[in-house]
C-alpha positions in Angstrom: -10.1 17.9 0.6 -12.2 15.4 -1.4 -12.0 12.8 1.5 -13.1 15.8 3.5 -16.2 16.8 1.9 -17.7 13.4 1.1 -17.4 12.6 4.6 -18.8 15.7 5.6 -21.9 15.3 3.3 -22.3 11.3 4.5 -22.3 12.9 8.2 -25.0 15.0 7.4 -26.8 12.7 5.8 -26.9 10.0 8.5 -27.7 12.9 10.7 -30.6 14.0 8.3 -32.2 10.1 8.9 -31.3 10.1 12.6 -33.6 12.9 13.0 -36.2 11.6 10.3 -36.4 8.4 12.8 -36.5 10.1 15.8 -39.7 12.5 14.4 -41.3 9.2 12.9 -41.0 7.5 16.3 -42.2 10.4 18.0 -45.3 10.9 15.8 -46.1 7.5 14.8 -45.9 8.8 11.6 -43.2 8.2 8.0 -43.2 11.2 6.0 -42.3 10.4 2.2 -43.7 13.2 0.6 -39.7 14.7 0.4 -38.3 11.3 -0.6 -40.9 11.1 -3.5 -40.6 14.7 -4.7 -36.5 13.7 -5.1 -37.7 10.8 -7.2 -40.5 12.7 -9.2 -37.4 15.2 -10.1 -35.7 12.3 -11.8 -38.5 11.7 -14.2 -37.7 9.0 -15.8 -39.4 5.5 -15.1 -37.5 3.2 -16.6 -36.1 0.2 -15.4 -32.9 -1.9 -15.6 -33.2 -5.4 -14.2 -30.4 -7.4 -13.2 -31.0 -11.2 -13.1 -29.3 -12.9 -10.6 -27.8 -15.5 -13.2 -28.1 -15.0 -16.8 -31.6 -15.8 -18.7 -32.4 -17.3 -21.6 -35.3 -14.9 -23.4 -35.8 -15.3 -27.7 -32.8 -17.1 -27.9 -30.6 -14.8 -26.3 -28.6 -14.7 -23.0 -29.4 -12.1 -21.1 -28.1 -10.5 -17.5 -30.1 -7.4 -17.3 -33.1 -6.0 -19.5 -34.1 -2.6 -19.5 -37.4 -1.5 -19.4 -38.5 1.5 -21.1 -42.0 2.2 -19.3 -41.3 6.1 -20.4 -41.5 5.3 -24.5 -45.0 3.6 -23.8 -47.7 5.0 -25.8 -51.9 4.5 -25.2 -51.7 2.6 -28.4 -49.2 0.2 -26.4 -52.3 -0.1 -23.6 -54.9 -0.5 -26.0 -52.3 -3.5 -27.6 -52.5 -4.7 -23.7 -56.0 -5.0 -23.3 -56.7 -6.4 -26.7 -53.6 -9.0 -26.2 -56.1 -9.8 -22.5 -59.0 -10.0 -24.5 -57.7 -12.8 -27.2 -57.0 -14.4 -24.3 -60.2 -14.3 -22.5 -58.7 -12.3 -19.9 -60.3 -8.7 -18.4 -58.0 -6.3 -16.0 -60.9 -4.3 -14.6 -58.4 -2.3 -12.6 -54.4 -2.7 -14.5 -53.1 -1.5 -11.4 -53.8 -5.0 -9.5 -53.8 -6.9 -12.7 -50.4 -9.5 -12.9 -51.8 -10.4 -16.3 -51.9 -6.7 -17.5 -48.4 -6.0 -16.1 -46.9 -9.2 -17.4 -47.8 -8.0 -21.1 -47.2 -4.3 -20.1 -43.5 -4.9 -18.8 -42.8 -7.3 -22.2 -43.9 -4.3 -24.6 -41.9 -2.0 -22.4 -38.6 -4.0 -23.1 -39.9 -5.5 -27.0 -40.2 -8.9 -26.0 -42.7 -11.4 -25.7 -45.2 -11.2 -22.9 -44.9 -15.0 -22.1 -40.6 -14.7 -21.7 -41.4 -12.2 -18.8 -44.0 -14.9 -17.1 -41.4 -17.9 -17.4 -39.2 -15.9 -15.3 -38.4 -17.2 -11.7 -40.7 -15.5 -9.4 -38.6 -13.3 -7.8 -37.4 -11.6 -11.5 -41.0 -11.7 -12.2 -42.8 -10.1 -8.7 -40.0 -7.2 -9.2 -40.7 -6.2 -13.1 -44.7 -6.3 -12.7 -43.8 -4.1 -9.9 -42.3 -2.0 -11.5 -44.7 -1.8 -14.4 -47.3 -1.5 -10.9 -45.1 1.5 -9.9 -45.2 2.9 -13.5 -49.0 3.4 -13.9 -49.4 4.0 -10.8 -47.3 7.2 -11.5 -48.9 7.5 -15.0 -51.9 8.0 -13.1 -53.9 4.8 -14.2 
């Protein structure tokens, strides 16, 4: 019976994208607006990265790091820009800013902001994305 209803509910579901596809090729037009509201339901921003071979960061071998964007506070932000500013560095808008990411992501998982920039690019790109995706949703 089991067998039965998950293959029942995967049926409908490729079903469900046929016919998103075939209104998106009709119109010209992607509609996220559902897919979004299933993610805003969630709530939580957070994010676990996997590395594809284990890192080195303080010391420590890591092969994921989580990144708790939700236990950010604006004192964290204000550490951010003051942590730009010893540098000589301004993010006039955080939400393009790699710099203010970097540092964001790192106080996000309590580590240093330059462990997260001596990452290989690809394990760097996809946590200052996510730290893009989290103010973006934070409404920055």
């Amino acid at each position: 019976m089991s067998d039965t209803t998950n293959t029942t509910e995967n049926m409908e579901q490729v079903t469900e994208q046929e016919k998103e596809m075939q209104e998106a090729q009709a119109s010209g037009v992607v509609n996220f607006d559902d897919k979004k509201k299933d993610k805003e339901e969630d709530g939580s921003l957070n994010y676990t990265h996997t590395f594809k071979k284990p890192r080195e960061i303080e010391g420590k071998k890591y092969t994921k790091l989580t990144f708790y964007f939700d236990n950010l506070t604006g004192e964290d932000i204000e550490a951010v820009e003051q942590e730009l500013a010893d540098q000589n560095k301004y993010a006039l808008s955080p939400e393009i800013s790699s710099a203010f990411q970097c540092i964001l992501a790192a106080k996000a998982a309590g580590v240093a902001s330059d462990e997260i920039r001596r990452l290989p690019v690809g394990d760097y790109m996809k946590i200052k994305n996510k730290a893009r995706d989290f103010l973006i949703a934070a409404g920055y």
